[in-house]
N, C-alpha and C positions, 0 to 999 in steps of 0.2 A: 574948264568948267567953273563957272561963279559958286559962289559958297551956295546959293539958294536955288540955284537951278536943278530941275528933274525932265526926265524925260515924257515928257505929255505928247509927242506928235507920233503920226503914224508910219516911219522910216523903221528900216532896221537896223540893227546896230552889233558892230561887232563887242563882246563883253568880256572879259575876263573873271573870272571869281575864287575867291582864294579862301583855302582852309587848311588849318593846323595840322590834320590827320586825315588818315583813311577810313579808319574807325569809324563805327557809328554813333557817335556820342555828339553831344553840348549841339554845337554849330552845325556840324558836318552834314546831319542830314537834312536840317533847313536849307545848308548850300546847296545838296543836290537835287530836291524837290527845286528851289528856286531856277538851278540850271536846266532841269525839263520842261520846268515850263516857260520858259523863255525859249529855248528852243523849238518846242513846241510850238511856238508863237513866228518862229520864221527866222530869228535871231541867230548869229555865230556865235553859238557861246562855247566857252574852255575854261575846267574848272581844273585850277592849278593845287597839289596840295602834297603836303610832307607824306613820304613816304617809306615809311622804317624798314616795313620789311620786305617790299618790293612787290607785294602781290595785289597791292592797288581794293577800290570798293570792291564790297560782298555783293555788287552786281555790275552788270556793263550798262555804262552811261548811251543816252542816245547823242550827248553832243562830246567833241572834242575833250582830252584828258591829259595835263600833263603831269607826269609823275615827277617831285621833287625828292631827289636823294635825300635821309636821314640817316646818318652815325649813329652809333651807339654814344649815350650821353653820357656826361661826370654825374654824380647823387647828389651836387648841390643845385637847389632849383634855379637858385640867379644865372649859372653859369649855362643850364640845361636851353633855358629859355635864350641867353645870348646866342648860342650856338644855335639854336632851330630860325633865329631869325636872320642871321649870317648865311646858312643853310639855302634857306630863301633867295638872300639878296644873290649871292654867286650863281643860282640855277637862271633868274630871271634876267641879270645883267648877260646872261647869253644867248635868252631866247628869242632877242629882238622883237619886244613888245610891241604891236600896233592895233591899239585897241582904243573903244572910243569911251566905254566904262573899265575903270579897275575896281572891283569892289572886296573889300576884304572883310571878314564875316568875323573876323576877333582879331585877339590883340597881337599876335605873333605874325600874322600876314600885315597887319596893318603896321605895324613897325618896319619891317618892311618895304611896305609902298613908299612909308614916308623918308625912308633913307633912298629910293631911287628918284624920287621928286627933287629931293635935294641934290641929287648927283645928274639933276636934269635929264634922267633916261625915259620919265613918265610924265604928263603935264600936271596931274591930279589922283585922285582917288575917294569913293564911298566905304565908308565904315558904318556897319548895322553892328549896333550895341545890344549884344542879347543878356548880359548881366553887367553890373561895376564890382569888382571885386574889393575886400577891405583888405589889404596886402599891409602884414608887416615891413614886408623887407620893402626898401628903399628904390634898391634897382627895378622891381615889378612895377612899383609904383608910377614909376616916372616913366615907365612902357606905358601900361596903361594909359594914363595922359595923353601922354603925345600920341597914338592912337584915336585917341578921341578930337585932340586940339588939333591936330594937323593934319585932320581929313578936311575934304574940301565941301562934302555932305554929310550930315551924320545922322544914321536914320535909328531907330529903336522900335523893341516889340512888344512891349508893353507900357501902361502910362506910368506903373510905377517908376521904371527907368526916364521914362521921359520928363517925369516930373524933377528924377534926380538930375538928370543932365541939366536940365535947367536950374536947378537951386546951387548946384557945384559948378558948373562950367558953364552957367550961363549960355549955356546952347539949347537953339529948339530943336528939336529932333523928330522928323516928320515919325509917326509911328507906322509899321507895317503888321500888320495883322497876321499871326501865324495861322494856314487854313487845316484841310485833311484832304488828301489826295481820294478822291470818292471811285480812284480805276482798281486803289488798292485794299480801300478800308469801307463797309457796307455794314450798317446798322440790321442790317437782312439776313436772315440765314439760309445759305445755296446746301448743306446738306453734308457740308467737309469739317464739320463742328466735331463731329463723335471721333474722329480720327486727330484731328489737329488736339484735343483734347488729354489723348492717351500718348500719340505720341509726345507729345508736352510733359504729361505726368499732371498733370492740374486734378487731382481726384478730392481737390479739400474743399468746403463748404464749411461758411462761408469762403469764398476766393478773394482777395486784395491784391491790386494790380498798384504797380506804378512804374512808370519808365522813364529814364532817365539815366543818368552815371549814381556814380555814389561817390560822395566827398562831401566835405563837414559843411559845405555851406548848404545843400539839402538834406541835411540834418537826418543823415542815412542811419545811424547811432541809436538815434532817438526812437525813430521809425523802429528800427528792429524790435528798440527796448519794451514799444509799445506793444507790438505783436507780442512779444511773450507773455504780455498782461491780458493781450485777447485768448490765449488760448489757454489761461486759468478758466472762462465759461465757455470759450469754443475749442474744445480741443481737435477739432478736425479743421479747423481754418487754415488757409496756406496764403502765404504772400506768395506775390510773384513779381520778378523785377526784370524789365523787360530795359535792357541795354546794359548798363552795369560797368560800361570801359569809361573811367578817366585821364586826364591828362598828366595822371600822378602817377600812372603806370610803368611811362615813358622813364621817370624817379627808379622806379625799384627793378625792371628789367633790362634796363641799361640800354 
């Protein structure tokens, strides 16, 4: 695949897609919204991803799922991350790859990709840049990178990113626009409110929502430190944090 080519014609295509965890956090659930609806669409798709504890996503996919084994890790993260992309390379170098996209959705698949290109088992690879991370350590760093530099497409989902990828790697990065599945999520009320509510526990007013993981780059600290200032005037106000699993996890539960 050319560095600038994308798929614009009306063929179908066998895909591959690949993600860090099973978890529903960062990437993983843009990868599997992404995999329904390409399959959806008529497409083979098979989304490949680390699998620690063997019991796969919090639902069953409608296309194809390969489960990659994960180890228990060391508590150093350079080591954590070498070992999840090794992980990777061993499960794929058996699977007999024949796909016509590989696309890896972060840096630890896409490290990956780019070590089996090298070992000529894959022709190419797309990397979708959903954040740049400012990593001290050296070894991350140089993942990073070559995740972005030694994809063959590199696409991102916002302009912020895009702007960076262009000012640091001089790469354009077609952007892809994150949507909302409207089968699962409705601005409308069906009448499952009063219950979804309670069993929730949501009884506080004002309600603050945000979803996502928690780790210092969404400045989850901060966030908290603020709510306890809102509830010097709102004392019945409740956050509510809808996901909450990081990749840091993988750190402290071994």
């Amino acid at each position: 695949m050319p560095k600038t080519s994308v798929l614009t014609d009306d063929r179908l295509y066998r895909i591959a897609l690949f993600t860090y965890s099973t978890k529903p956090r960062e990437s993983v659930p843009h990868t599997l919204e992404l995999a329904e609806a390409l399959h959806g669409l008529g497409h083979c798709v098979c989304v490949y991803a680390l699998d620690k504890d063997g019991k796969g996503f919090d639902y069953p996919l409608s296309c194809d799922y390969g489960a990659v084994p994960a180890r228990s890790t060391p508590t150093d993260i350079d080591k954590l991350i070498q070992q999840r992309i090794q992980e990777f390379v061993d499960y794929l170098s058996q699977a007999q790859l024949v796909y016509d996209v590989y696309h890896a959705q972060d840096c630890i698949s896409a490290n990956a990709l780019a070590k089996l290109v090298q070992q000529q088992q894959i022709p190419h690879f797309v990397r979708t840049v959903h954040h740049i991370e400012d990593y001290i350590s050296l070894y991350l760093q140089q993942c990073q990178d070559r995740s972005i530099r030694e994809s063959d497409l590199c696409l991102c989902v916002s302009e912020k990113w895009q702007n960076e990828l262009q000012q640091h790697y001089q790469i354009h990065a077609p952007r892809v626009i994150k949507g909302v599945n409207l089968k699962r999520f409705s601005p409308n009320f069906n009448g499952s409110e009063p219950l979804f509510k309670e069993r929730s526990h949501l009884t506080g007013s004002p309600i603050y929502l945000t979803v996502g993981s928690i780790e210092p780059r969404k400045n989850s600290i901060r966030l908290l430190q603020a709510c306890k200032q809102v509830l010097n005037d709102y004392p019945n106000a409740q956050l509510v944090i809808a996901g909450g699993a990081t990749l840091f996890d993988d750190v402290s539960s071994g």
